[in-house]
Each structure stands twice: as C-alpha cells, then as structure tokens.
C-alpha positions as CSV (number, residue, x, y, z in Angstrom):
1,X,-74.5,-24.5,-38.5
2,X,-71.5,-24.6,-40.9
3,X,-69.1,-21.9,-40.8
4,X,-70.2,-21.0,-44.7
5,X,-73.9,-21.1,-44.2
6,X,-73.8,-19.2,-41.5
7,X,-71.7,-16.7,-43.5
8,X,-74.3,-16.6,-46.7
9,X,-77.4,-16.4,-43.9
10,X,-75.6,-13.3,-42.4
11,X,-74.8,-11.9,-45.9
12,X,-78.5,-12.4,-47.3
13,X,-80.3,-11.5,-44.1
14,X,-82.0,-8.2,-45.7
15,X,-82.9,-10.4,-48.4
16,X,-84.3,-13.3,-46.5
17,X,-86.6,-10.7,-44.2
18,X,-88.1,-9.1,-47.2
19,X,-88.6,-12.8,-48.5
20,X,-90.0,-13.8,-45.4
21,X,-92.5,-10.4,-45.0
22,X,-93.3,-10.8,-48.8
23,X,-95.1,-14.3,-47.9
24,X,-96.9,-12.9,-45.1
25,X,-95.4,-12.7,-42.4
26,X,-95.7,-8.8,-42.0
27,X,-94.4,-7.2,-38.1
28,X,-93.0,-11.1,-37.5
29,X,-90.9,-11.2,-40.0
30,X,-87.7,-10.6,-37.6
31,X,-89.2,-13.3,-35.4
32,X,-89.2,-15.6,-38.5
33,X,-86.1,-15.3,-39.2
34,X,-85.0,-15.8,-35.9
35,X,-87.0,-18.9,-35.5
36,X,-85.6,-20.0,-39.4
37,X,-81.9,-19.3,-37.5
38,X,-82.4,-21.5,-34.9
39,X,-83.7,-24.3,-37.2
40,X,-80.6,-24.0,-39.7
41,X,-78.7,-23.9,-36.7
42,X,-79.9,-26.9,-35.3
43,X,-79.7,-28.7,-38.3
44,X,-77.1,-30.9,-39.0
45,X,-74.0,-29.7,-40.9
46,X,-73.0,-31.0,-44.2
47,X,-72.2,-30.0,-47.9
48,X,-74.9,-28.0,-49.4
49,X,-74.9,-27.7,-53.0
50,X,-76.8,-24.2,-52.9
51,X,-76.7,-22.7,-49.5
52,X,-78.6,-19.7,-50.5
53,X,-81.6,-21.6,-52.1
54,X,-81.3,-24.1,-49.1
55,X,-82.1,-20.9,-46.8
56,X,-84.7,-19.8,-49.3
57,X,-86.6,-23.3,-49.0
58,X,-86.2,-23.4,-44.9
59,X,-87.7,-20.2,-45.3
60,X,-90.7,-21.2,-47.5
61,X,-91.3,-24.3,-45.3
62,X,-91.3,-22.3,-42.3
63,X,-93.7,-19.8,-43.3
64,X,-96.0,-22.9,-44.1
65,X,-95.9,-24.5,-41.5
66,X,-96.7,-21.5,-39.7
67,X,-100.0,-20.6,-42.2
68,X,-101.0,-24.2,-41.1
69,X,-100.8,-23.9,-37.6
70,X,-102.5,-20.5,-37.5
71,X,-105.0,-21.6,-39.7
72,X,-105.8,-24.7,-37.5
73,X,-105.7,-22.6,-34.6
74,X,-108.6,-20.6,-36.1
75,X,-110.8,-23.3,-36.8
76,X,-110.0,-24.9,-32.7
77,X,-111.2,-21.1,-31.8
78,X,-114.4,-21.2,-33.9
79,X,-115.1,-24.7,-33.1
80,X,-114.5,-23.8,-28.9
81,X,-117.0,-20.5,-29.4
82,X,-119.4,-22.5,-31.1
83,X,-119.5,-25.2,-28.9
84,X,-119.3,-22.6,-25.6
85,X,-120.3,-19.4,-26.6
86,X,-124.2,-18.0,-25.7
87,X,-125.8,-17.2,-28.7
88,X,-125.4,-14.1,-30.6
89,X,-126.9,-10.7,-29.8
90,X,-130.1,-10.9,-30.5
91,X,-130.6,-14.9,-31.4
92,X,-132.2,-17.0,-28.8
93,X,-130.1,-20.2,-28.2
94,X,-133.3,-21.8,-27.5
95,X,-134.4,-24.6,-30.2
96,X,-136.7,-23.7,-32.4
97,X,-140.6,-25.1,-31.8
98,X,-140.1,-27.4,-34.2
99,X,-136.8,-29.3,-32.9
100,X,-138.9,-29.3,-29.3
101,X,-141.3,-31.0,-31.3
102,X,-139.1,-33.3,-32.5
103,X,-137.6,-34.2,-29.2
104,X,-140.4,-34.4,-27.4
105,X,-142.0,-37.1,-29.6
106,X,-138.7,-39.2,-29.5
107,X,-138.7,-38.8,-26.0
108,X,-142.1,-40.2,-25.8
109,X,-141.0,-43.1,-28.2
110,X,-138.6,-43.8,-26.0
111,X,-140.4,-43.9,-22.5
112,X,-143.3,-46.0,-24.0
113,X,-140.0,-48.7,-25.5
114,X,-138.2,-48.5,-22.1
115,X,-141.6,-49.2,-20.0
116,X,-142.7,-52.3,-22.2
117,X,-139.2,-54.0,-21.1
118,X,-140.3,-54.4,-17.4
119,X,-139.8,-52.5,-14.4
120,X,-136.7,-53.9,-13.6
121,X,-134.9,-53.5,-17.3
122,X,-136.0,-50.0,-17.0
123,X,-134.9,-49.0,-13.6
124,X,-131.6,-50.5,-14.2
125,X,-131.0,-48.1,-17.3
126,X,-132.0,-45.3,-15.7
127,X,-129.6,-45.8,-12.5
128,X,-126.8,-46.7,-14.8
129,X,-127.6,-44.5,-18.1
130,X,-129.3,-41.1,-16.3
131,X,-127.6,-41.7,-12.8
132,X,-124.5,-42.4,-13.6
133,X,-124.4,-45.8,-10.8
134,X,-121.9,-48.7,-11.6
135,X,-123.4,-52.2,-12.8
136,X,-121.9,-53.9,-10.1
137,X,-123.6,-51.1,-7.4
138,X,-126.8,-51.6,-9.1
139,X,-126.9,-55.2,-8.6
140,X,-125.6,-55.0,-5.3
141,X,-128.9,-52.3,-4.6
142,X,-131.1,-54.6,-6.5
143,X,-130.1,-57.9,-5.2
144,X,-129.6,-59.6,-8.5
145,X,-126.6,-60.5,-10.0
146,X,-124.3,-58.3,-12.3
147,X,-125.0,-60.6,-15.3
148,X,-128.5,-60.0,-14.7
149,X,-128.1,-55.9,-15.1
150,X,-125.6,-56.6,-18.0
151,X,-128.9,-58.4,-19.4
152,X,-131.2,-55.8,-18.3
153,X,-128.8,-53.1,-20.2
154,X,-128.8,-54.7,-23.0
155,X,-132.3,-55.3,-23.4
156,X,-133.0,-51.5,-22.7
157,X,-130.5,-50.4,-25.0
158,X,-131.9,-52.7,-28.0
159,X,-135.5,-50.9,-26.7
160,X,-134.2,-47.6,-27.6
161,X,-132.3,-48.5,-30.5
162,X,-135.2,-49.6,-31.9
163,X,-137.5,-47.0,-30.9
164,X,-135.1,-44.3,-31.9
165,X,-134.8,-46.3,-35.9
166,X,-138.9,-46.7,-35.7
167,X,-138.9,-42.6,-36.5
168,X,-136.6,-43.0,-39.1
C-alpha cells in the first residue's frame, strides 16, 4: 500500500467502520476493516485519482462479497439438513400411502419388464445394477463373454426405460 493511501485509510478509519457497520456488518465491522486492510495492502500501488472513494468502493465490494458468501452458505446448510436431517418434531419421514402406492406399482412394472428379457438379461442387471459386481466379474461368473453382459445391460436397461415411460 502507497505511503498516501495508507495515510487517508488511517485518517478516515472512524469513517470507514461506521460505513462498514452501516451496510451490515454489525460486531464485524473491526474484522472488515481489517480484512479491507489487508486487501488494499495487497493491492498493487499506483496513482489513484480519489483514494478516499477508492477505499469507499473496496469497502462496498467487500461487504458484498461477504453478503454472497454468507448467503450461499445458508442455502448449502438448508440444502445439507434437508437432505440429512430426520424429519421434524412431530412429521413422519415416512412417504405418504400414496407415494408407496406409486412405487410399488412401478416397481411391479418393472419386475414384470426385466423378467420378459430372459433369465440371463435379468440376472446380469441385478448383479451389476443392485449388487454392485463389475461387467467383466459377471462374465467371468457367468461364463459368457463381456460383450455379451454389455448386451444383456443394455437390453435390461431399454426394459426399464420403457416400462418406467409406459406410466407416463
């Protein structure tokens, strides 16, 4: 930081913290300006037409910048406890009858499009999809080869697909 800014920052300091507490920053407004100190500081040093309104704008941007950030911290902290939080007091986080419903038919839908495939087609998605087993272990344990359970895979996957647009 020039000599001369860091001369007007000094001189305006009372000004700048109630500049910086009158945009929000409340009890942080010393840690603000701290933070905007090390910023101008780290900046580097040239001729500035209007020092003080430079200082006012570094100001302004920082205090954004930190609006933004808490405000995105916020909505990552409601999206976490929504995703892996247990319901609230009092509310089941059981689906309702009707989404069981739902489900349950699709499911159905599904079992009846994965069984009319052949054995084989079906197995195979089931050791891959629900088991979690590698293609190339699957083949190996069914003695066929991999371009054969790539097959199989794709026609289970078409099976559901279509089973899952025939509710629609």
């Amino acid at each position: 930081m020039s000599d001369g800014l860091q001369a007007i920052f000094l001189s305006n300091r009372a000004t700048l913290l109630r500049f910086v507490a009158a945009r929000g920053a409340g009890d942080e407004a010393e840690d603000v300006l701290q933070e905007l100190w090390i910023k101008v500081a780290g900046a580097p040093s040239g001729p500035i037409a209007s020092p003080l309104s430079y200082l006012f704008r570094a100001a302004e941007n920082l205090m954004r910048d930190r609006h933004r950030a808490s405000r995105q911290a916020i909505l990552r902290d409601h999206a976490w406890e929504e995703t892996h939080s247990p319901a609230a007091p009092g509310v089941s986080d059981a689906p309702s009858g009707e989404r069981l419903l739902i489900a349950r038919e699709e499911l159905a839908r599904i079992e009846a499009a994965l069984a009319a495939i052949g054995d084989r087609a079906r197995d195979v998605f089931r050791l891959h999809r629900i088991e979690g087993i590698a293609q190339r272990d699957i083949a190996a344990r069914m003695g066929v080869s991999l371009s054969t359970v790539e097959s199989d895979m794709r026609k289970a996957y078409r099976a559901v697909l279509e089973a899952r647009e025939g509710a629609e």
